[in-house]
Every structure is written in structure tokens, then in C-alpha cells.
N, C-alpha and C positions, 0 to 999 in steps of 0.2 A: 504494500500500500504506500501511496507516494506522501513525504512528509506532511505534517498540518501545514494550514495556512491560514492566517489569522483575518480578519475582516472588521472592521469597523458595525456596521448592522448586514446579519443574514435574516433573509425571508424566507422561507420553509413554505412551499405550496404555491402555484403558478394558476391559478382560476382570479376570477375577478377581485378576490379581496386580495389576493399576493401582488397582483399586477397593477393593482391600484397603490398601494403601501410602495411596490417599488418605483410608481413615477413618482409619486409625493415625493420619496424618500430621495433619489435620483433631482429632484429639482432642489432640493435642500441641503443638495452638495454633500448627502453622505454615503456615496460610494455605497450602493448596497450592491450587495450579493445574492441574487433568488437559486434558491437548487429546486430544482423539481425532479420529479419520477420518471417512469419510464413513457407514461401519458401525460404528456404536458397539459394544461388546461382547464382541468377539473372535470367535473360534469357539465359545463358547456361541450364538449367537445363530443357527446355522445347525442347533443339533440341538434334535430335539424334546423329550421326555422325558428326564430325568437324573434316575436311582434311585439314585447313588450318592454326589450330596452330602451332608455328614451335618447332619441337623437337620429333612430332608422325610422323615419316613416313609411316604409314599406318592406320593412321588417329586415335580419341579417341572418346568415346561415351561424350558429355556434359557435364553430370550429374558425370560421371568419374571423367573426368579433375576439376571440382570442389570440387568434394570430397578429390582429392589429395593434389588439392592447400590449402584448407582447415589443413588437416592432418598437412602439412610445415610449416604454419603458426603456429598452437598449438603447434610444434617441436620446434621453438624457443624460446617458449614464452607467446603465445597469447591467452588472455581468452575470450571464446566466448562465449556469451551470447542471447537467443533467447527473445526477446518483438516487443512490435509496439510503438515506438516513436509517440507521439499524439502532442508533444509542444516544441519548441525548445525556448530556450532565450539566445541571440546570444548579448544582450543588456549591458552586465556585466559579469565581473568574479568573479569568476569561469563559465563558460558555463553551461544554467540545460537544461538537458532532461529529459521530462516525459514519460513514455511508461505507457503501460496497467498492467504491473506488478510490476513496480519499477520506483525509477528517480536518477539518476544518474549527476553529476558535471563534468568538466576535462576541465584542463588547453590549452587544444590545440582538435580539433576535426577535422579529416578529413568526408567529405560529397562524398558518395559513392554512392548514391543511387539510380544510376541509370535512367533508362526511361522504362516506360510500350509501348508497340507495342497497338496501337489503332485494338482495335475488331469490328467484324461488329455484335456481336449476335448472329450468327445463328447455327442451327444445323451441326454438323461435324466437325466445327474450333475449338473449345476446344481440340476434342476427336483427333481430326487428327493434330493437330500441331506436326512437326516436323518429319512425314510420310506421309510427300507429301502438306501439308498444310503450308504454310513459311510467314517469317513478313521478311525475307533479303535477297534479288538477292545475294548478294555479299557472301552471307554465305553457301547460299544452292545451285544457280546458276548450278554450275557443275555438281549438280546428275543429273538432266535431257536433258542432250545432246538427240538432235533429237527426242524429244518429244513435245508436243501441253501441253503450258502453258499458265494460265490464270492468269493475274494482274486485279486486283481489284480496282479500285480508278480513280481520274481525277484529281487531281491537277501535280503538281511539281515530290513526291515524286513519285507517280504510274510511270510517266514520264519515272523516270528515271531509276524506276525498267525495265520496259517492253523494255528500251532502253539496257539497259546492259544485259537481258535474249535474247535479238537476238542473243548474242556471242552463245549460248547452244540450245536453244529452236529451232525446226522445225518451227513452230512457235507461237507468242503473241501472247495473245487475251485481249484487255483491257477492261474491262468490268465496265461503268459505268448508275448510276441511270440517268443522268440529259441527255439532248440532246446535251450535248456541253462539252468540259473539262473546266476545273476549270484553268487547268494551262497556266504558264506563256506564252506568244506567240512563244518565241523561243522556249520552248518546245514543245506546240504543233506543231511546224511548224517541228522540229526533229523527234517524231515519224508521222505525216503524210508522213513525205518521207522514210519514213525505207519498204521497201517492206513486211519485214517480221512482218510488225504490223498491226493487224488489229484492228479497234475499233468496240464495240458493244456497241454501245450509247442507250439509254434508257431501259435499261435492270436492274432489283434490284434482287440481289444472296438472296435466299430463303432457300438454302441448301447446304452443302457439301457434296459429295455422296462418298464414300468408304472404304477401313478397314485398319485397322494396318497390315496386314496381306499382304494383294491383294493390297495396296495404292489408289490413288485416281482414281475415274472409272471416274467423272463428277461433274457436279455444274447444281443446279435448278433453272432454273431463270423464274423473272415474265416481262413480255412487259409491260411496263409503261402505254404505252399509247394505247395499246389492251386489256391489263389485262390476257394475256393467257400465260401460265406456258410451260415451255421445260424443258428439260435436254440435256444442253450440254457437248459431250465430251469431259476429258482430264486427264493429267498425274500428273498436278501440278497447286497449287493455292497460288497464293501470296498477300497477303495482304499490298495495297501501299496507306493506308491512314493518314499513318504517327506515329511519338512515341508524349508521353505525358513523360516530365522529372517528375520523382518523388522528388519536389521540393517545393510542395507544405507549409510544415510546413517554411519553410525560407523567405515565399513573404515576403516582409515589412523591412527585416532584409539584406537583401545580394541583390545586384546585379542581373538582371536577364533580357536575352531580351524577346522581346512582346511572345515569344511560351514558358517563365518559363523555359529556359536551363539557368543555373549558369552561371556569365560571371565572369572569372577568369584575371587575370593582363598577358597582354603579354608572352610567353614561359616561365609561370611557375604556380602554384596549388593554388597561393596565391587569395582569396577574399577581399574583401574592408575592413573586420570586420580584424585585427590581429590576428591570431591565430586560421582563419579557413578557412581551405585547402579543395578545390573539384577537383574529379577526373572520371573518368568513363562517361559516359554516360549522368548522368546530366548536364553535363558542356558541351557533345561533339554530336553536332546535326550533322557531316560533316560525320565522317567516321565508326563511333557505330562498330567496331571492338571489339573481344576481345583479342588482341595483342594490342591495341592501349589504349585500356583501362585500360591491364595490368599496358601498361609504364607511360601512367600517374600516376597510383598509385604509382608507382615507384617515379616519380617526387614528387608525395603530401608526401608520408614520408622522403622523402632526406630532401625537401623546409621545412619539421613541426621540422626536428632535428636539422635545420640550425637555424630556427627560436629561437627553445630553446635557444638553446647556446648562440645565441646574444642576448637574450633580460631576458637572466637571469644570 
């Protein structure tokens, strides 16, 4: 492994909150450093169309808008570097990162890394994300007006998908493995009165059925408690089983509640350790935006240069 190298502020996580922290950070003359993974970009880079960043009036491909943000941020500045962070020691300064091909130190580090969309496995969800296959009502919702869509899950989060796809959808269909939901009472008691939601309790999704091309034709499902296979039709599949924050290397060291999302100090980026800033997704289970995500990252490099100043 090639010796450390130390940095002034690293950015952990290359999606809207990381790329926004590094132009801030990058105009305020401090030399930042982003590493990112082996997929650059976050979960932008898995969906197609986004109508709801503001500045595209006629909406941008994902994977686009990353790339650009990306481009802004090395416009200023910023050197970017691709590894996998395996070990964080948040214990001491200088801060050390280990990754897979190098380890790197720095005096201040924003944590950007995001949250992964919980998968069910199965065939088609890979291949069909972001062509009719979705992990956010709120992101994708509008392509399917007057269409038959199907949410996936039973707790809370499916809830509240299937709850806010009645705006768009002809209608729900909530598809869960157990004979009961998972979720909170008032939720369930919310979508049992929504006319437009139907549940399909004991049913486990076996397949997603259709092309990048044609979009989603159906889902394969097995009766639990028959064991006999269908194919039901539809336009759209949403997966509402939840995110996992990618937070993992930090337990023990930072703050975090019972589901590993970073908990940050009241209306700002700050952590309990000095001089280590979270923003995006990790930190944000309520609205997982990527305008929201943005401005936090906004906030984590304003909060990392204010921090400098005072405390050097």
C-alpha cells in the first residue's frame, strides 16, 4: 500500500451532498480531497430522469447531473480520488483513512456517504432500476400518472410510499410476504382507508418482469400459503423496504441512532468528534432528496471553514 498522504479536508462520498461540500469547500480555498467508490455518484447515478432538481426545466438524466457536479467541483479545485475506505480512526489527529489502495490523514473530514436502498434479490430489480423499477415515490412518483403500481414492503416506509403514489397511480398495490403489515397502527389504519390501496398480503415477489425498452409489463409472485406462482400486472415497482446508511466504518466512533443514520448537533453538519462534518443521506432518514442533500453539503463545508478558522 502506497504511503499516507495527508490533506487539509477529505470528503468521503461523491453524490450531491459530497459534490456540493467539495465546490463550497474548493471555493474557500481549502484544497479538498473527495474519495469515492467504485460507483461514483450515489444513487443519482442508478435513476434515469430527475424532473425535480431545480434549474432543469425539462428535467436531467442522473448520471448527467453528477457528472457535471463532479466537473464544478475539479473546476475549482478538487482532487478526486477513487478507493474503498475499509477503516476510519476518528480517535486522534490527524484523522487516518484506510482504503484498498492507499491511507490517507486530514485535519477536518466531511462524511458523505450516503445510504444504500434495501434490495429484495431478485430477478429484474438490478437490471430495471430506474425504468420503471424505483426505491422513491417522491423521486419517480410522477412518471406514472394513471397507471397500476406496485409497492413492495409492510412496515412504515412501504406505508408511506403507497400512501403518497395514490397522488399519481390508478392504483396501489402493496405487496407483502407476511399476512399482516409490519407497520405502525396509524399507518396501517391510513392506507386501509385510502380507497385507492389495495393490499396483497401473503404474496413473496419472485421476479420483475420487463425491458428497458417496453418498461415494466408485471411482477411474479409466489402465495405463501398455497405455494402457486402468478404474474401480476403492472407499470411500476417500488421498493419500500427501507435505506441502510452507509455508516458502517464510524459505529463506535460518532453518534448514530438505532437504524446507523449519523446524528448531527441541531441545524448544522457538526458531529460529536471536532472536526467531523456529515451530510447527505447518512445523517438524513426524513427527506433523502437530492436538493436537500445538496444543501446540507453546503452547510458541512460553510460549518468545516468556520470550524478552521476558529480553532486555528
Amino acid at each position: 500500500m502506497a504511503s499516507s498522504t495527508h490533506h487539509k479536508v477529505i470528503i468521503l462520498g461523491s453524490g450531491p451532498a459530497g459534490l456540493t461540500a467539495a465546490i463550497y469547500a474548493a471555493r474557500g480555498s481549502l484544497a479538498p480531497v473527495l474519495i469515492h467508490g467504485p460507483l461514483p455518484g450515489g444513487q443519482l447515478t442508478t435513476t434515469t430522469e430527475v424532473e425535480n432538481y431545480p434549474g432543469f426545466e425539462l428535467g436531467v438524466m442522473g448520471p448527467d447531473l453528477m457528472t457535471t457536479m463532479e466537473k464544478q467541483a475539479i473546476r475549482f479545485g478538487t482532487e478526486v480520488k477513487a478507493d474503498v475506505i475499509k477503516v476510519a480512526d476518528l480517535s486522534k489527529r490527524p484523522f487516518t483513512l484506510t482504503g484498498q489502495s492507499a491511507s490517507y490523514t486530514c485535519d477536518v473530514l466531511i462524511i458523505a456517504t450516503g445510504a444504500s436502498a434495501k434490495l429484495l434479490g431478485i430477478p429484474g430489480e438490478k437490471e430495471l432500476m430506474g425504468y420503471g423499477v424505483s426505491t422513491c415515490a417522491t423521486c419517480d412518483g410522477a412518471f406514472f400518472k394513471n397507471k397500476d403500481i406496485v409497492v413492495i414492503g409492510g412496515g412504515d416506509s412501504a406505508c408511506e410510499e403507497a400512501s403518497f403514489l395514490t397522488r399519481f397511480g390508478r392504483k396501489v398495490y402493496m405487496i407483502h410476504r407476511r399476512d399482516e403489515l409490519r407497520a405502525s397502527k396509524i399507518m396501517q389504519d391510513r392506507v386501509r382507508a385510502n380507497p385507492k390501496i389495495e393490499l396483497m398480503l401473503s404474496k413473496a415477489p419472485l421476479e420483475i418482469l420487463g425491458t428497458k425498452q417496453g418498461g415494466i409489463t408485471g411482477i411474479s409472485l409466489k402465495d405463501v400459503k398455497t405455494n402457486k406462482d402468478e404474474i401480476f400486472k403492472c407499470d411500476a415497482v417500488f421498493l419500500g423496504i427501507g435505506h441502510t446508511p452507509n455508516s458502517e466504518i464510524f459505529k463506535g466512533q460518532l453518534e448514530m441512532d438505532p437504524n446507523g443514520y449519523l446524528i448531527t448537533k441541531p441545524n448544522s453538519s457538526y458531529t460529536k468528534v471536532a472536526g467531523v462534518f456529515a451530510c447527505g443521506d447518512v445523517q438524513d432518514h426524513i427527506y433523502r432528496q437530492a436538493v436537500t442533500a445538496a444543501g446540507s453539503g453546503c452547510m458541512a463545508a460553510i460549518d468545516a471553514e468556520r470550524w478552521i478558522e476558529e480553532s486555528h
